[in-house]
C-alpha positions as CSV (number, residue, x, y, z in Angstrom):
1,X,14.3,12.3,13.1
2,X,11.3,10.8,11.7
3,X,10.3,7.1,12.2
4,X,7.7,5.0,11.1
5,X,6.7,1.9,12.3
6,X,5.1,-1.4,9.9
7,X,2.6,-4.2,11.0
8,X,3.1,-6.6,8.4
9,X,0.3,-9.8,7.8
10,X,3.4,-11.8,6.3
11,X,7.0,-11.5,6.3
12,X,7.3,-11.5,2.7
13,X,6.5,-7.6,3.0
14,X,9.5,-6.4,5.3
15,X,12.2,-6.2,2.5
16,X,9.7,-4.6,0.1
17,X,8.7,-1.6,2.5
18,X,12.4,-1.7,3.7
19,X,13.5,-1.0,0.1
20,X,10.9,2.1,-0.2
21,X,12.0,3.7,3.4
22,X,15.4,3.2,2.0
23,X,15.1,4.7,-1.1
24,X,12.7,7.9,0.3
25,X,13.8,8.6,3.6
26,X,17.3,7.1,3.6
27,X,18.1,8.3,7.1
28,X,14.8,6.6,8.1
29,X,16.4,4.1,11.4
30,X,14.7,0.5,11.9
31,X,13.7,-0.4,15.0
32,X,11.2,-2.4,17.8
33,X,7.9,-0.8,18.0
34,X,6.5,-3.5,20.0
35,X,8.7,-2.1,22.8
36,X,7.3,0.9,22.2
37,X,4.2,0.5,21.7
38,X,2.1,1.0,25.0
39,X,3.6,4.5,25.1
40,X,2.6,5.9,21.6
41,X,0.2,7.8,20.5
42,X,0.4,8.1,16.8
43,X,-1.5,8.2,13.5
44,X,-2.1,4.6,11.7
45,X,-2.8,4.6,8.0
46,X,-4.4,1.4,6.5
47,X,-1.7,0.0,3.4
48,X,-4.3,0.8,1.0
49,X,-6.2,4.2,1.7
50,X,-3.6,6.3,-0.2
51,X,-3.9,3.8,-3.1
52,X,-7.7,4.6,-3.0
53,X,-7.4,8.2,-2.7
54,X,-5.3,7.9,-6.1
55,X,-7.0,5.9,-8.0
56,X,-10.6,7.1,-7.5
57,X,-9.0,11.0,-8.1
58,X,-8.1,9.6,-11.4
59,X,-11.9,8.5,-11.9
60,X,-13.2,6.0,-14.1
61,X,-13.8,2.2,-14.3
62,X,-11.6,1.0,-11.4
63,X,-10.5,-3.1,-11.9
64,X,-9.4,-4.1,-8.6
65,X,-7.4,-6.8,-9.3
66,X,-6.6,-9.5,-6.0
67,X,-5.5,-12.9,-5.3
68,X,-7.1,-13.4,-1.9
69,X,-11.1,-14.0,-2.3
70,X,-10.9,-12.2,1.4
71,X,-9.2,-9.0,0.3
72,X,-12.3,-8.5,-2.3
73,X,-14.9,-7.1,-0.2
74,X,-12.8,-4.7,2.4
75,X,-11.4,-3.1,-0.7
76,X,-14.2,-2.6,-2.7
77,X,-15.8,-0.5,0.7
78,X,-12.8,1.5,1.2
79,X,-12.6,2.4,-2.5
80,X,-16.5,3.2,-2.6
81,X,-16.0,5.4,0.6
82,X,-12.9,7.4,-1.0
83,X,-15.0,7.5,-4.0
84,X,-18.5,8.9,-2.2
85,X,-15.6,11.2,0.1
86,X,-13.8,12.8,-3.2
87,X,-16.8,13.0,-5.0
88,X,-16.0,11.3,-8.5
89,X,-17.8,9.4,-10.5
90,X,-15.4,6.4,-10.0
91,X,-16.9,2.8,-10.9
92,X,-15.2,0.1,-8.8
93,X,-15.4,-3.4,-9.9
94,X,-13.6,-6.8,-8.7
95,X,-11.5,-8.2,-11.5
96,X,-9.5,-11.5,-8.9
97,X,-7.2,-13.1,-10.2
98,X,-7.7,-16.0,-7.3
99,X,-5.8,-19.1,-9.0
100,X,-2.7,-17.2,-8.9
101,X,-2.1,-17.4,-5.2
102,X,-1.3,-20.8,-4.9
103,X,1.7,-19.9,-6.9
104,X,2.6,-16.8,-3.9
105,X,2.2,-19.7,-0.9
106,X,4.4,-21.7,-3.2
107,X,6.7,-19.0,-2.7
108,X,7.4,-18.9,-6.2
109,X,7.1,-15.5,-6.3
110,X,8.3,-14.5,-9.7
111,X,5.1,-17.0,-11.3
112,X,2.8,-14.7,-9.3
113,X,4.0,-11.9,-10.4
114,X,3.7,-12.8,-14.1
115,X,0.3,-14.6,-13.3
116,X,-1.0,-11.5,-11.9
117,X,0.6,-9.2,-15.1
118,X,-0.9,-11.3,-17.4
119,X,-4.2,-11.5,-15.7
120,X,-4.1,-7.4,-15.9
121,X,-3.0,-7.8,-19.8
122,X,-6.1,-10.2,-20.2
123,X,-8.3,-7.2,-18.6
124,X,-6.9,-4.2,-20.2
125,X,-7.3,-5.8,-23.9
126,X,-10.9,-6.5,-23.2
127,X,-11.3,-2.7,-23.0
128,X,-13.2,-0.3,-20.8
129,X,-10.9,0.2,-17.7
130,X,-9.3,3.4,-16.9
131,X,-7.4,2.1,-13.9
132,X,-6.2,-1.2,-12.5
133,X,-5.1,-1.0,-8.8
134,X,-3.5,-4.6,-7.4
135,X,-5.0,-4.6,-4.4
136,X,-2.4,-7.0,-2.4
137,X,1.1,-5.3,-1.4
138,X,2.2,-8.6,-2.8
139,X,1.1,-7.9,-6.2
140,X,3.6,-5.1,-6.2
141,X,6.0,-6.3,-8.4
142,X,4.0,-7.3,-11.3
143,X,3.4,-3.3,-11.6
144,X,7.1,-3.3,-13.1
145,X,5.9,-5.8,-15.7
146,X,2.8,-3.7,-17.0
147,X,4.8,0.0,-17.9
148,X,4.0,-0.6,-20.9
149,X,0.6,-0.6,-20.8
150,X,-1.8,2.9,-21.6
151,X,-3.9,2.5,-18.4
152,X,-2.5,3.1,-15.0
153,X,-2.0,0.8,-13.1
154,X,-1.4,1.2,-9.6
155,X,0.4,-0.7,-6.1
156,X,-0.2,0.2,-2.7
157,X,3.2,0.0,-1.1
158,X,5.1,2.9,-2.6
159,X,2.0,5.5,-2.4
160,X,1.5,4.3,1.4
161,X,5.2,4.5,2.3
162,X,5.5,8.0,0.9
163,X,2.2,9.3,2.7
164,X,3.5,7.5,5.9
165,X,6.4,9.7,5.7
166,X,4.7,13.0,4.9
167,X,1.7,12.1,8.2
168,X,5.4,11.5,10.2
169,X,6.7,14.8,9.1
170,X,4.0,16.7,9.5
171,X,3.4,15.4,13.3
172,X,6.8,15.7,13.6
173,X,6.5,19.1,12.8
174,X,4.3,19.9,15.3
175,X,4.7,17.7,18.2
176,X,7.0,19.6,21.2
177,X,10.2,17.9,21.6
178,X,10.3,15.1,24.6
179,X,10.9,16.7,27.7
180,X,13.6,15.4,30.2
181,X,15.8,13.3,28.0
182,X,19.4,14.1,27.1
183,X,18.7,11.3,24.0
184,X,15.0,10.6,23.7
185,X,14.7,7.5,21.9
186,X,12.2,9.1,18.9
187,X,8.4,6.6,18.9
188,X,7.2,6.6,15.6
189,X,5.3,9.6,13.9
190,X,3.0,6.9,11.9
191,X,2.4,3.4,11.9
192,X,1.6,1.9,8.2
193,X,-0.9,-1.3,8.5
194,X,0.5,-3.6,5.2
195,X,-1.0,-6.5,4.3
């Protein structure tokens, strides 16, 4: 059975990723990797890197579009080093959004996520983007509220979630089955970092 195991900056982010395992790995079973986690030895993937890998492959002016002045600059390196690895000609640039987050520690969510659509709307019109990436796992609802739009626009959760899952199967695939336990409780095959 394959596992995966969340560390989550905010407990906002549980029933979103909880949704995703759901919905791709239904059989997917929740349970305490703190317990667990002095005896693993698994892969970690950072929330964002299979959001980068994406949306540099699709090349282009890149808007990175956050709420948190903090999440800016840790982005913007991780996109430029998955740019410089793939070898496109991606063009990164900040496009925050930072007034919106008083609305997310407000808690009303559904503001924010209309802030932060509208905010991608205001970008897209004034032209010259190719793809617009929401750099918060927070910000993944407003992707919902731009399908309209021509340019992609892309949200780490889902991409991360489904690479999480294939890392798990593929150590799964090649680790050799516990030794010694009539019902091995099964550690993790990945461990997702969300913000």
């Amino acid at each position: 059975m394959t596992t995966v195991g969340f560390l989550h900056t905010s407990p906002v982010h549980v029933a979103t990723f909880r949704a995703l395992l759901s919905e791709h790995a239904p059989a997917a079973r929740s349970g305490d990797a703190e317990r667990l986690a002095d005896r693993l030895s698994v892969p970690v993937l950072r929330i964002d890197r299979p959001l980068a890998q994406r949306a540099v492959a699709q090349g282009g002016r890149i808007a990175v579009v956050a709420a948190v002045e903090s999440t800016l600059g840790p982005t913007r390196d991780l996109f430029e080093a998955c740019a410089a690895a793939s070898g496109t000609a991606a063009v990164i640039f900040e496009a925050p959004c930072l007034k919106t987050w008083s609305l997310f520690e407000r808690g009303d969510l559904g503001s924010f996520h209309t802030a932060v659509a509208r905010h991608v709307r205001s970008i897209c019109r004034a032209g010259d983007v190719d793809v617009v990436v929401l750099a918060q796992a927070s910000m993944a609802p407003a992707e919902a509220l731009l399908e309209d739009l021509a340019v992609p626009v892309l949200s780490s959760p889902r991409l991360a979630v489904l690479r999480a899952l294939e890392i798990a199967g593929a150590t799964r695939a090649t680790a050799p089955p516990p030794a010694g336990r009539a019902h091995p409780a099964q550690p993790p095959s990945a461990f997702l970092s969300a913000s």
